[in-house]
Biopython code that builds the backbone (N, CA, C, O; Angstrom):
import numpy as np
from Bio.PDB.StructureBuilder import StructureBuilder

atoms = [
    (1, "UNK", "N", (-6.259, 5.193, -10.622)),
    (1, "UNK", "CA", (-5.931, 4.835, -9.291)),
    (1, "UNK", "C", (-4.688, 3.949, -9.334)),
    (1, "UNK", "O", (-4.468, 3.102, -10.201)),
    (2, "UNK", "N", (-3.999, 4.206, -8.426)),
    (2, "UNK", "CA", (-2.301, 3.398, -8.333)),
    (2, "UNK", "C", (-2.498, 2.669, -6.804)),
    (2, "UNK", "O", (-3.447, 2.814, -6.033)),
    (3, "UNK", "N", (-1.462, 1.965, -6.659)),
    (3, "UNK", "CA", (-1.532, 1.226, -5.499)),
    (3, "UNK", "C", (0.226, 2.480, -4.996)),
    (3, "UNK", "O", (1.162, 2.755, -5.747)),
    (4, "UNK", "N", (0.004, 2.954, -3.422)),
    (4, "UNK", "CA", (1.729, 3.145, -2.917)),
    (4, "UNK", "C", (1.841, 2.594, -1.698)),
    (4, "UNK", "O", (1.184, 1.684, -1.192)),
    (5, "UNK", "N", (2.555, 3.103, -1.357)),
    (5, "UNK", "CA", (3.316, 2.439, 0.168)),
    (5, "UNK", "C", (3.409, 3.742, 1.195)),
    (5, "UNK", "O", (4.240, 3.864, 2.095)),
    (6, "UNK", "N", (2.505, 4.556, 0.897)),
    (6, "UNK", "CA", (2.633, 5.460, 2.428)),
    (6, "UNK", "C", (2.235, 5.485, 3.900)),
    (6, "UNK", "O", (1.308, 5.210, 4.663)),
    (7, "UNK", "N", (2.668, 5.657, 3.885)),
    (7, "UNK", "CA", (2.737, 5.469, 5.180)),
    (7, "UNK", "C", (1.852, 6.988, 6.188)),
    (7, "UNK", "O", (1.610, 7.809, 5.303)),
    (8, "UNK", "N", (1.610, 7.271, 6.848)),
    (8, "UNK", "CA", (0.754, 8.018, 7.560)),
    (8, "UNK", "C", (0.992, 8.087, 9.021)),
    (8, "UNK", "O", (1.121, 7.081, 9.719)),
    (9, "UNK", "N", (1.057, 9.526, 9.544)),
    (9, "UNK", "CA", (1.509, 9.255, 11.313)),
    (9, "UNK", "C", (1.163, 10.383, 11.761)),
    (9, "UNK", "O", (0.780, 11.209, 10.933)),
    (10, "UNK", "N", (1.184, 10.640, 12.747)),
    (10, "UNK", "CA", (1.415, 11.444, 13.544)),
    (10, "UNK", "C", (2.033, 12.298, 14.858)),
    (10, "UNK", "O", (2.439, 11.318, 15.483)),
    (11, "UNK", "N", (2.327, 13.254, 15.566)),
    (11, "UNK", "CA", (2.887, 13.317, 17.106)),
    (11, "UNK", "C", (1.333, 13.277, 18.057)),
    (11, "UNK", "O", (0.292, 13.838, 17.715)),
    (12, "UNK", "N", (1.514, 12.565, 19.139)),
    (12, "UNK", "CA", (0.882, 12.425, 19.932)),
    (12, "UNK", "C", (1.941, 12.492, 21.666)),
    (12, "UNK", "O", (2.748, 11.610, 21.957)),
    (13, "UNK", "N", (1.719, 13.429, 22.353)),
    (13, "UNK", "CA", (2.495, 13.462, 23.445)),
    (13, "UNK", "C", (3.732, 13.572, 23.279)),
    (13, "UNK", "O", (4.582, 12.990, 23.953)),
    (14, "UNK", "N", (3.968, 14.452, 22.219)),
    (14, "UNK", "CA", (5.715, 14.357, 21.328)),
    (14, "UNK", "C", (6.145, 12.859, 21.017)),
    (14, "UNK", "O", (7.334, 12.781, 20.705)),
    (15, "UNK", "N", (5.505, 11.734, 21.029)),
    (15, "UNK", "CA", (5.855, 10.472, 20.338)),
    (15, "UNK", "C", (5.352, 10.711, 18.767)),
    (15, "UNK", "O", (4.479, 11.522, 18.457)),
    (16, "UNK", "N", (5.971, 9.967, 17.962)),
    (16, "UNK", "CA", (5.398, 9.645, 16.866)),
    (16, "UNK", "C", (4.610, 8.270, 17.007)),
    (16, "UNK", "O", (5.126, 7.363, 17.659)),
    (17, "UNK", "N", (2.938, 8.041, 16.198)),
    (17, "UNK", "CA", (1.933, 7.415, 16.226)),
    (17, "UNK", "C", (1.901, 7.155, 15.023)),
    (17, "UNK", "O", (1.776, 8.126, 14.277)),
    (18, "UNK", "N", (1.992, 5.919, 14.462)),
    (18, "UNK", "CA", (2.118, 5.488, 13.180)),
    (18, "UNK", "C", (0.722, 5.347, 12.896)),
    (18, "UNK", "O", (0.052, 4.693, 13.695)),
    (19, "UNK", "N", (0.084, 5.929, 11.734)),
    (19, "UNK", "CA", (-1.587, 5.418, 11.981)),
    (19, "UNK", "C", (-1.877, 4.186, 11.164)),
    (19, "UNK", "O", (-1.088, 3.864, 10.275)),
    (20, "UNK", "N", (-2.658, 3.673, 11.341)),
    (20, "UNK", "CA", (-3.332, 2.045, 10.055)),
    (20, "UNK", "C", (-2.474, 1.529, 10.948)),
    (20, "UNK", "O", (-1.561, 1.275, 10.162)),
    (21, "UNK", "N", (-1.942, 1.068, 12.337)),
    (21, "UNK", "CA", (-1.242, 0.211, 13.132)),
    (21, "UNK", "C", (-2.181, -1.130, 13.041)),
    (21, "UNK", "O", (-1.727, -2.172, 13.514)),
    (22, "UNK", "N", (-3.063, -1.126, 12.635)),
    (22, "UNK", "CA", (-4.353, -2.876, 12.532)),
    (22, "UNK", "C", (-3.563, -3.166, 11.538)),
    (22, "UNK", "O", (-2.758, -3.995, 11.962)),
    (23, "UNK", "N", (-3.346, -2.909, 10.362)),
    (23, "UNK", "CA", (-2.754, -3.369, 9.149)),
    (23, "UNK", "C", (-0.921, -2.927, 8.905)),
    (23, "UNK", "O", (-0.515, -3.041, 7.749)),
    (24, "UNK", "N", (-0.172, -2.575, 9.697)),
    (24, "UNK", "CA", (0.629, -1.904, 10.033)),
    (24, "UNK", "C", (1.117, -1.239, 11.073)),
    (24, "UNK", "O", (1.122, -0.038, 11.346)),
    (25, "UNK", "N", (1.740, -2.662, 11.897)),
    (25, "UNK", "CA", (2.001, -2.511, 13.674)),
    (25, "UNK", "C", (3.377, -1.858, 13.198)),
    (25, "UNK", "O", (4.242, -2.358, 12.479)),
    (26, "UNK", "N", (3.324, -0.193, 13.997)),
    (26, "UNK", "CA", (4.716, 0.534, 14.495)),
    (26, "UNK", "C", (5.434, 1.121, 12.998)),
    (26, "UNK", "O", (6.418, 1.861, 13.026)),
    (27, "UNK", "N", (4.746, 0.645, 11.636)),
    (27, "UNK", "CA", (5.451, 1.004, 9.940)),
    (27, "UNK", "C", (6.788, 0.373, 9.974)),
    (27, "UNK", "O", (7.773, 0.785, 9.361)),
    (28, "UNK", "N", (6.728, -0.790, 10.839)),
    (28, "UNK", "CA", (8.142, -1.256, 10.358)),
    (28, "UNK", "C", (8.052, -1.905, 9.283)),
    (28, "UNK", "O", (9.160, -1.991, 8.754)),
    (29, "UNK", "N", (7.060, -2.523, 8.573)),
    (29, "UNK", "CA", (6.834, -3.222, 7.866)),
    (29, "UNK", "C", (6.291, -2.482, 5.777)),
    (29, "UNK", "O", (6.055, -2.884, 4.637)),
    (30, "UNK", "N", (6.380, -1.393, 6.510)),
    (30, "UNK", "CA", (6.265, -0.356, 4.770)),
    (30, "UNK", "C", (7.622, -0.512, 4.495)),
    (30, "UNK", "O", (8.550, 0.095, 5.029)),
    (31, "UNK", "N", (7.679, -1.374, 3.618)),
    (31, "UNK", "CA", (8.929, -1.453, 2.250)),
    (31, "UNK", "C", (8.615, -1.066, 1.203)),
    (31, "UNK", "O", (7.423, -0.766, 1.269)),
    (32, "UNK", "N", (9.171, -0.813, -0.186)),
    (32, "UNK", "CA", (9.086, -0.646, -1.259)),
    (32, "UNK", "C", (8.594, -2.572, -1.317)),
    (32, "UNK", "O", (8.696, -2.812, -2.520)),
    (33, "UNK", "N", (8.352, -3.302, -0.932)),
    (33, "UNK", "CA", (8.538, -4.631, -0.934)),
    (33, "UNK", "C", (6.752, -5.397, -0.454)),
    (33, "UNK", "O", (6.277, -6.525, -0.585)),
    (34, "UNK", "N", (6.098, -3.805, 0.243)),
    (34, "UNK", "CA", (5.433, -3.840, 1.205)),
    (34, "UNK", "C", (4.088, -4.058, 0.094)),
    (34, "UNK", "O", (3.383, -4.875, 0.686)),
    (35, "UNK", "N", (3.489, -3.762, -1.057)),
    (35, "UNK", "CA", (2.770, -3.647, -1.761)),
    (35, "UNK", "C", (2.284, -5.166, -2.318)),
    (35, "UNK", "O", (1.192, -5.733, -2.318)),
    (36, "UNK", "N", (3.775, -5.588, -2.845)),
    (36, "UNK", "CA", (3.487, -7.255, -3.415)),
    (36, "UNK", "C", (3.448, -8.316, -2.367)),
    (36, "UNK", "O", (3.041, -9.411, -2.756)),
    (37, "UNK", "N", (3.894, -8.175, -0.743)),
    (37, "UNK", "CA", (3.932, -8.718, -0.199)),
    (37, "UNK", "C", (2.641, -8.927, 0.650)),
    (37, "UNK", "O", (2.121, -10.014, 0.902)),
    (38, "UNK", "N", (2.205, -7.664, 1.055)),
    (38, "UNK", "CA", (1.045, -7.293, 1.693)),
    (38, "UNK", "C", (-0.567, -6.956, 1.088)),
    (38, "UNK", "O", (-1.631, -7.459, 1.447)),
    (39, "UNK", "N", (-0.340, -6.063, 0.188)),
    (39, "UNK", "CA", (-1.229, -5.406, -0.858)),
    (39, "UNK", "C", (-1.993, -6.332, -1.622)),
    (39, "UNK", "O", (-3.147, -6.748, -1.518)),
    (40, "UNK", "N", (-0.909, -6.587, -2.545)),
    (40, "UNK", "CA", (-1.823, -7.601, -3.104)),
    (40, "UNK", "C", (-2.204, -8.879, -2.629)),
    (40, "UNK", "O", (-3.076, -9.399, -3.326)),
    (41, "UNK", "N", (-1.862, -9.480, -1.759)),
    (41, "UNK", "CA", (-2.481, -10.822, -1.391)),
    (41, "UNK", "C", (-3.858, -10.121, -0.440)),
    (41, "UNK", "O", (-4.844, -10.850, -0.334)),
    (42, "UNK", "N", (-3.890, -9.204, 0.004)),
    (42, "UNK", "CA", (-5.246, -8.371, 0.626)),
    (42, "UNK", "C", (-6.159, -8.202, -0.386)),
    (42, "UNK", "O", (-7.317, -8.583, -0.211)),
    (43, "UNK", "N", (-5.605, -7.369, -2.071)),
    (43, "UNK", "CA", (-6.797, -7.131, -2.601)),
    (43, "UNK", "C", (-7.532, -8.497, -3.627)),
    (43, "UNK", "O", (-8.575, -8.444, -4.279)),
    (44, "UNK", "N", (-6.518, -9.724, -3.470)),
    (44, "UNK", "CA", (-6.807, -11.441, -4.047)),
    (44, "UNK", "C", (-7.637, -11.828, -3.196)),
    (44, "UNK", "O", (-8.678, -12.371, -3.565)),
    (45, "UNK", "N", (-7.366, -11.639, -1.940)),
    (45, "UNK", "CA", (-8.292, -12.213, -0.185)),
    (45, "UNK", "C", (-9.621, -11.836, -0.782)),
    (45, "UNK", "O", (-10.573, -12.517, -1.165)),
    (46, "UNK", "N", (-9.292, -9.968, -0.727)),
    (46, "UNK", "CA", (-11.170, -9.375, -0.875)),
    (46, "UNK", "C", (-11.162, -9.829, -2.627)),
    (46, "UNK", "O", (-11.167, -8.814, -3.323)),
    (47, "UNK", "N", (-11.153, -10.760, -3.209)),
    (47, "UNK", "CA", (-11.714, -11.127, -4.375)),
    (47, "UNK", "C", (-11.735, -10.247, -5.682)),
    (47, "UNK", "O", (-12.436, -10.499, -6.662)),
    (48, "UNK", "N", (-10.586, -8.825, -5.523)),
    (48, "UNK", "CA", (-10.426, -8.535, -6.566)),
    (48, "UNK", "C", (-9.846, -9.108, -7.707)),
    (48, "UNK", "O", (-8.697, -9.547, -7.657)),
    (49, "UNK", "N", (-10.637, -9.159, -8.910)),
    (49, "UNK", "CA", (-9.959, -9.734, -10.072)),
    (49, "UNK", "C", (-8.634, -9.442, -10.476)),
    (49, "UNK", "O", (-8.279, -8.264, -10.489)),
    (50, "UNK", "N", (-7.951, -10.226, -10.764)),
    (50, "UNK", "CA", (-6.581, -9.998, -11.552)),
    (50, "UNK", "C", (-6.490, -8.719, -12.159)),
    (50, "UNK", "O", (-5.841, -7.757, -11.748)),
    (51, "UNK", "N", (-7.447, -8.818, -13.529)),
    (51, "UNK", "CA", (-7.404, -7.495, -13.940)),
    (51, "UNK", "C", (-7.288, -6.528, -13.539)),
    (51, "UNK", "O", (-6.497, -5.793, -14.129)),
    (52, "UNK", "N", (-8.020, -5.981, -12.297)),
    (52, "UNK", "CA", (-8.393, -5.001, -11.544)),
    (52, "UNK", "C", (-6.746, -4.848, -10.914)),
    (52, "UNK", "O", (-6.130, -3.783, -10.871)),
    (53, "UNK", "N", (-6.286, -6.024, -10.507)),
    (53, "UNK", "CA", (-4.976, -5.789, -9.075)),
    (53, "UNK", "C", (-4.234, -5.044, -10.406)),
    (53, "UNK", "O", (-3.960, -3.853, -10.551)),
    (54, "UNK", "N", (-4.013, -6.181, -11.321)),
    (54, "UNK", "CA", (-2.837, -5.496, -12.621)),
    (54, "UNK", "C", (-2.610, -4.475, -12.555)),
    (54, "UNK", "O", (-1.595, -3.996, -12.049)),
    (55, "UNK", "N", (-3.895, -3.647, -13.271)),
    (55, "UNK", "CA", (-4.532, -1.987, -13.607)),
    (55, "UNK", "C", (-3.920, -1.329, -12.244)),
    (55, "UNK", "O", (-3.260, -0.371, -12.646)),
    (56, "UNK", "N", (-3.860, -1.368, -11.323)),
    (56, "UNK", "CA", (-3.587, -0.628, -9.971)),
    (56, "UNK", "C", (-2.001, -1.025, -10.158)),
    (56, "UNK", "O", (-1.243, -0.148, -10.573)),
    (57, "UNK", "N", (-1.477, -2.368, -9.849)),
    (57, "UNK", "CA", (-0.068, -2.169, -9.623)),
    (57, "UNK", "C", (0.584, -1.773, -11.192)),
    (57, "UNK", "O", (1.299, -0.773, -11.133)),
    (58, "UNK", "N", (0.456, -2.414, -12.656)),
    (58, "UNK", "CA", (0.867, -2.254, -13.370)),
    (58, "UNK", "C", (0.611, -1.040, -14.304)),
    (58, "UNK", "O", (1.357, -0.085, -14.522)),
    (59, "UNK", "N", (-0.760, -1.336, -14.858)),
    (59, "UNK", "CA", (-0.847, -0.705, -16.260)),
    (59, "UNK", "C", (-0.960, 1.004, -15.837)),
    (59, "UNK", "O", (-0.387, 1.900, -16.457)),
    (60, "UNK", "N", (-1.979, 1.223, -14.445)),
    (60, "UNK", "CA", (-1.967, 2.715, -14.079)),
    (60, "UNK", "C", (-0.759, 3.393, -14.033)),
    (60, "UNK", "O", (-0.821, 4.541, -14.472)),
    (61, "UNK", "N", (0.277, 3.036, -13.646)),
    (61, "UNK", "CA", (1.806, 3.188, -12.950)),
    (61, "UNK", "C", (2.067, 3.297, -14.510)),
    (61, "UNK", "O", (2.234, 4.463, -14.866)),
    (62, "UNK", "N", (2.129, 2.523, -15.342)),
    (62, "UNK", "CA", (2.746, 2.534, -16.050)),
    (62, "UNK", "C", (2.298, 4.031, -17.279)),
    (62, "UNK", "O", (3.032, 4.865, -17.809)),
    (63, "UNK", "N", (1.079, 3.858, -17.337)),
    (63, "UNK", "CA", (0.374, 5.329, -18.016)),
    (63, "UNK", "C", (1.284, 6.262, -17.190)),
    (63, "UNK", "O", (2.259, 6.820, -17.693)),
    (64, "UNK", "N", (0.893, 6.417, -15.792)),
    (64, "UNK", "CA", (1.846, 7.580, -15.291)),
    (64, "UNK", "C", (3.217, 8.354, -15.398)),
    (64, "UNK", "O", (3.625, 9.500, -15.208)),
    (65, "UNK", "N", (3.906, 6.667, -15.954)),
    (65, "UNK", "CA", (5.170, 7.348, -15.943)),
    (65, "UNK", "C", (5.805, 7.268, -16.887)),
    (65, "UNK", "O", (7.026, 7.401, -16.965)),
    (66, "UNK", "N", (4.989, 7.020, -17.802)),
    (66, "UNK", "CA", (5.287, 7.404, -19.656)),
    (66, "UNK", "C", (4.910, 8.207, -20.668)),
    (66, "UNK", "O", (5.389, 8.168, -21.802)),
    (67, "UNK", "N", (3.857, 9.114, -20.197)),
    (67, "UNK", "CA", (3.436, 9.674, -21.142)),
    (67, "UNK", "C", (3.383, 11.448, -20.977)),
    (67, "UNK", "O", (2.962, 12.141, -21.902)),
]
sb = StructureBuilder()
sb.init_structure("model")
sb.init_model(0)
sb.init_chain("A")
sb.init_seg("    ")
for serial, (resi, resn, name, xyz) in enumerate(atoms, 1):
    if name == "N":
        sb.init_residue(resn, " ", resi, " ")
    sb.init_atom(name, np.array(xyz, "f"), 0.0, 1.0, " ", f" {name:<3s}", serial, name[0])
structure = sb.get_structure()
């Protein structure tokens, strides 16, 4: 499991509807920036261990894109 930054939407009435707007009012706020800023202080809040955040932002990512 990896941590990303996608984002998710849809058309509704020919507007575009950004969805997860509770945690992500309008996607102005998905950066490449959006993970360490947002992400992880959410999965520290819900009491995931270090280890655990690492494995998701670091070590998984990193298996992925080395071998």
């Amino acid at each position: 499991m990896v941590a990303t930054i996608d984002l998710t939407w849809t058309f509704v009435d020919g507007n575009i509807k950004i969805l997860w707007g509770d945690t992500n009012e309008d996607g102005d706020d998905r950066t490449y920036s959006y993970p360490l800023r947002k992400a992880v202080p959410w999965m520290r809040e819900k009491g995931l261990p270090k280890q655990t955040i690492d494995k998701f932002m670091i070590d998984n990512l990193r298996r992925l894109f080395t071998w």
